[in-house]
C-alpha positions in Angstrom: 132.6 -67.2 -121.5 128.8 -67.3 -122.3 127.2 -63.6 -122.8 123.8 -63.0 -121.8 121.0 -61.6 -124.3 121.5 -58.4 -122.8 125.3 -58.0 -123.0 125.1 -59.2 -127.4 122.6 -55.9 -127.5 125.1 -53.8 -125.5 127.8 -55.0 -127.9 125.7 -53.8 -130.7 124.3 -51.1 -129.8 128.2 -49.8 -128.7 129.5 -51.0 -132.0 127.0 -48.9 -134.1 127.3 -45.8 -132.4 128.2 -42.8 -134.9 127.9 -45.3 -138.0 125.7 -45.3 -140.8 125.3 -46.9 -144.1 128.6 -48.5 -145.1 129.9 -48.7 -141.8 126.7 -49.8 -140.1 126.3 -52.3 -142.9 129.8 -53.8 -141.9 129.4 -53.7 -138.4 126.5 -55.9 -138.2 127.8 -58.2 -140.8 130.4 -58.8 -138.0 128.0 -58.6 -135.4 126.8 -61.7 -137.5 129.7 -63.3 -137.9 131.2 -63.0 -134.3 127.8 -64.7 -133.1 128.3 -67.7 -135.9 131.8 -68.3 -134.6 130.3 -68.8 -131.2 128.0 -70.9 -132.6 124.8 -68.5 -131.3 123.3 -67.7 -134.2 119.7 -69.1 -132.4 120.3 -66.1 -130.1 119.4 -63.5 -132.5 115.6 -63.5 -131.7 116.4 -63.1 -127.9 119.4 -60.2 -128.7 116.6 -58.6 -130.9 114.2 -58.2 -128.2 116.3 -56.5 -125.5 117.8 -53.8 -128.1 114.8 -51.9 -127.3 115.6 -52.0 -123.6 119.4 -51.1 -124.0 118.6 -48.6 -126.5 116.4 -46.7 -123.6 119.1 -47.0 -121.3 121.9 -45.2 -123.3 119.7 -42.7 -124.9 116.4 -42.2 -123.1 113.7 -43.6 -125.5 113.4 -46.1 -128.2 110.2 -45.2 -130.5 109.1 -41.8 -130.6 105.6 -41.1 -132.7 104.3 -37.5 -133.2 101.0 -36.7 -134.3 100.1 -33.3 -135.7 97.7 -31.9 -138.1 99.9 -30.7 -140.7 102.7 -31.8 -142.1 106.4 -31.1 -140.1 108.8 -29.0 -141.9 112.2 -30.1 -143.0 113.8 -28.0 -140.0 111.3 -29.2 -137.6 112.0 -32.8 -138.2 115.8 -32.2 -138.1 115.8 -30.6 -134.7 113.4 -33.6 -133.5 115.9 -36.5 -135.2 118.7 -34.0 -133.5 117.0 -34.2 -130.1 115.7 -38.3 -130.0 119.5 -39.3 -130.5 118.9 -42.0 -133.0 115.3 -43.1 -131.2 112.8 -44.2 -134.5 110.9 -41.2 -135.2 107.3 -41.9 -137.0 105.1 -39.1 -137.8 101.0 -39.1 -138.4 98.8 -36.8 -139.5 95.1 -36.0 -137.7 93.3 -33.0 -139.0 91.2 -33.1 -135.6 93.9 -32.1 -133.8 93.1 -28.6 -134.8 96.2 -27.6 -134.3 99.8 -28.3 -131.6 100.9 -32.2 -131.3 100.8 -35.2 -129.7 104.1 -36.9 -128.7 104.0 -40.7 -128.2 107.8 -41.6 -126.1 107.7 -45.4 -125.6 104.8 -45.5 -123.3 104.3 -42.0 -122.0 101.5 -39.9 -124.5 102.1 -35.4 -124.2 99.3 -34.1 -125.1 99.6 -30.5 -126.7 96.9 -30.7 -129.1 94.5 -27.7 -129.5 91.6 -30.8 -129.5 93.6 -32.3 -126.1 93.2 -28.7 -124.5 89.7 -28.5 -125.2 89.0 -32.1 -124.4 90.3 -31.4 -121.1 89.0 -28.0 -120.3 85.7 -29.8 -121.5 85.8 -32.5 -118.4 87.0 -29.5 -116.1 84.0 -27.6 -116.9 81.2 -30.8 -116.8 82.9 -32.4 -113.7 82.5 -28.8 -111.4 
């Protein structure tokens, strides 16, 4: 029985669950494997591309950037990487934020940036 695209990343993504180093080493070398037996090596490209789009639907979001204007602190980052269930966390720094952060999840931008608040209270004030 042939499996879509879609159904290889739901196998992975399953399979990896609750593993890391070692483990997660293994499980994709049999990931690997099961997809040479089958001959479907050529797949991987295609399998590749819809892990994004499984990932979001199990656990909500795939890439997650936060920009702040200092530096997060240990705790901080814990409770985020606690939160985003395994979604890839970057961080950046921007001094002109002033202060608060901005959240980047997938697509969608929060803006709680001291600068964001003023930028907007700014176009409040000029528009009235």
């Amino acid at each position: 029985m042939k499996l879509t695209s879609k159904q290889l990343a739901q196998m992975l993504v399953a399979a990896c669950a609750n593993k890391s180093g070692d483990q997660l080493e293994e499980t994709m070398k049999e990931f690997v494997a099961f997809l040479a037996q089958r001959q479907e090596l050529f797949r991987t490209r295609e399998i590749i591309r819809q892990l994004d789009a499984v990932w979001r639907e199990i656990y909500g979001a795939a890439n997650v950037t936060i920009e702040t204007a200092y530096p997060l602190t240990d705790d901080l980052r814990q409770q985020l990487v606690q939160m985003l269930r395994g979604a890839d966390l970057k961080e950046k720094l921007d001094p002109e934020l002033i202060g608060g952060a901005k959240l980047r999840i997938d697509d969608r931008l929060l803006d709680g940036s001291v600068m964001g608040k003023l930028m907007a209270l700014k176009k409040t004030l000029v528009s009235k």
